[in-house]
N, C-alpha and C positions, 0 to 999 in steps of 0.2 A: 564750384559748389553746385548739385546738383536742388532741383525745386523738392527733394524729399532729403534733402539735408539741408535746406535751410527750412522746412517745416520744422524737422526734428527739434534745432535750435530753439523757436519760437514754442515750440510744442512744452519745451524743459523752461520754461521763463517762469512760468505761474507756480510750479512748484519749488524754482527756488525764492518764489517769494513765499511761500504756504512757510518753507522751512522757518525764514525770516521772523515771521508773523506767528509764528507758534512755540519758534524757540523758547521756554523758559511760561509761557502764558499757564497762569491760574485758570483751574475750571470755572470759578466762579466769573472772571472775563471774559472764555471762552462763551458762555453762556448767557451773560449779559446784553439784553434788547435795548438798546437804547430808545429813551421815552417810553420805554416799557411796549412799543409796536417795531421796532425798525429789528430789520437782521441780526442775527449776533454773528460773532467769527464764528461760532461752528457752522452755523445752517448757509453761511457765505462760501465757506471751505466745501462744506458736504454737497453743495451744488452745481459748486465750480464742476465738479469731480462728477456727481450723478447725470447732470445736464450731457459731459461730453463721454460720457461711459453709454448713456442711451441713444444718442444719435450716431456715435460712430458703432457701435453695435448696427441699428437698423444700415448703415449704411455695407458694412461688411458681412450682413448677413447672418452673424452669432450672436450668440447668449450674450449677453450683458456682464460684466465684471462683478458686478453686484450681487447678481446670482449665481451667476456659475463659478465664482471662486468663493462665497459663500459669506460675502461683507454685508451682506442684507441682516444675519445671523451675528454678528460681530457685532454691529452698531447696535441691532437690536432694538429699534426706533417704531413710538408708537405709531406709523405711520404703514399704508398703503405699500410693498415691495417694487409695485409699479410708479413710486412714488420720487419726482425728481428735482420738485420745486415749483415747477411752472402755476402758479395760481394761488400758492399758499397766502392765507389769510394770517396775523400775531400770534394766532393760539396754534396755528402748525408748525410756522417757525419756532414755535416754544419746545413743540416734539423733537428738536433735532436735538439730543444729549447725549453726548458719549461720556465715554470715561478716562478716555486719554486724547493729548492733543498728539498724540503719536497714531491714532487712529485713523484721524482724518488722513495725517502724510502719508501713511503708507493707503490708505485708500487712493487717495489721489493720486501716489507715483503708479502704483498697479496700473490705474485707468491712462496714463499718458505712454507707459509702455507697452501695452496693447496700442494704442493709438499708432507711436512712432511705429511700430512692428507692421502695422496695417500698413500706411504708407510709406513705407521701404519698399513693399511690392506690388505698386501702384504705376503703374506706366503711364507717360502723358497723356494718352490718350484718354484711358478711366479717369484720370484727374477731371479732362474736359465735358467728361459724359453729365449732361444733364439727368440730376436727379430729382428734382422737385419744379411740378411746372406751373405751381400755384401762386410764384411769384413772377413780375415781370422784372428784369428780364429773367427766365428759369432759371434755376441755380444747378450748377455744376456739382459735381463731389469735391473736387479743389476748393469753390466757393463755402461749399458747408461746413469741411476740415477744418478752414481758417477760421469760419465765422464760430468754431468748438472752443477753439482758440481764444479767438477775441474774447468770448462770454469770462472764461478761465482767468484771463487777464484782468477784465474788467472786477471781477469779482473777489477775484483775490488783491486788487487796488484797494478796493470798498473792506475786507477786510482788515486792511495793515489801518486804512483811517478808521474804523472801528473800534480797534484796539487800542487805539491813541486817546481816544474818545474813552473808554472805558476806565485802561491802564494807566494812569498821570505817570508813573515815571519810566512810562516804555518810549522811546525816543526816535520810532519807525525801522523800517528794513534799509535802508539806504544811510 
């Protein structure tokens, strides 16, 4: 197994949990803040997805999935386009409404396909190449990848217990 086939794997995990976690789910769920401040599954999903759609953009140098395939326009979110979670306060995360939970999944598969696509053509070396030197030790493009990844995973975790939290007779993805 080559290191951009076992990303790939890792890269497809969060989405098949997104499918899990959204099969069957009411908008009203969907949308539901727990304590009326915490995340709800959409703005959990929609970050997963905007979080690693704008950094592996800056990292390969293109447009954004969001923009240039025109999901910015789809979701339709009273929010900033440049907008991808990072800072949001309860009443932003309240901004994140769709109107399908089919929205979110194909946002989300778009942005992991793009992703796998990028690093398919990614030689060891670029994987090594430091790209950000604001941390110690600098982070590589390999380190950032994964760490798109991890965010994805983690997030779509926080989702599947959200919805457990919300939905009483939803009985998790596993």
């Amino acid at each position: 197994m080559t290191p951009q086939e076992l990303f790939e794997d890792a890269a497809r995990r969060p989405t098949q949990v997104a499918r899990q976690v959204l099969e069957g789910v009411q908008l009203g769920v969907l949308h539901t803040m727990p304590g009326g401040t915490s995340n709800s599954v959409a703005w959990l999903v929609w970050h997963a997805a905007r979080q690693q759609d704008a950094q592996v953009a800056r990292l390969a140098g293109t447009e954004e999935v969001w923009s240039g395939q025109g999901w910015n326009e789809r979701f339709g979110l009273d929010l900033p386009d440049s907008s991808m979670g990072f800072g949001h306060r309860p009443e932003d995360v309240a901004r994140v409404r769709v109107t399908s939970a089919e929205l979110l999944q194909d946002y989300l598969d778009a942005v992991v396909e793009r992703t796998v696509d990028y690093v398919r053509g990614l030689t060891d070396a670029q994987l090594d190449e430091v790209v950000d030197r604001s941390w110690d030790p600098p982070v590589t493009r390999g380190v950032r990848l994964v760490s798109t990844v991890d965010d994805a995973a983690q997030h779509l975790g926080q989702a599947a217990y959200v919805r457990g939290l919300v939905d009483g007779g939803w009985s998790g993805p596993y």
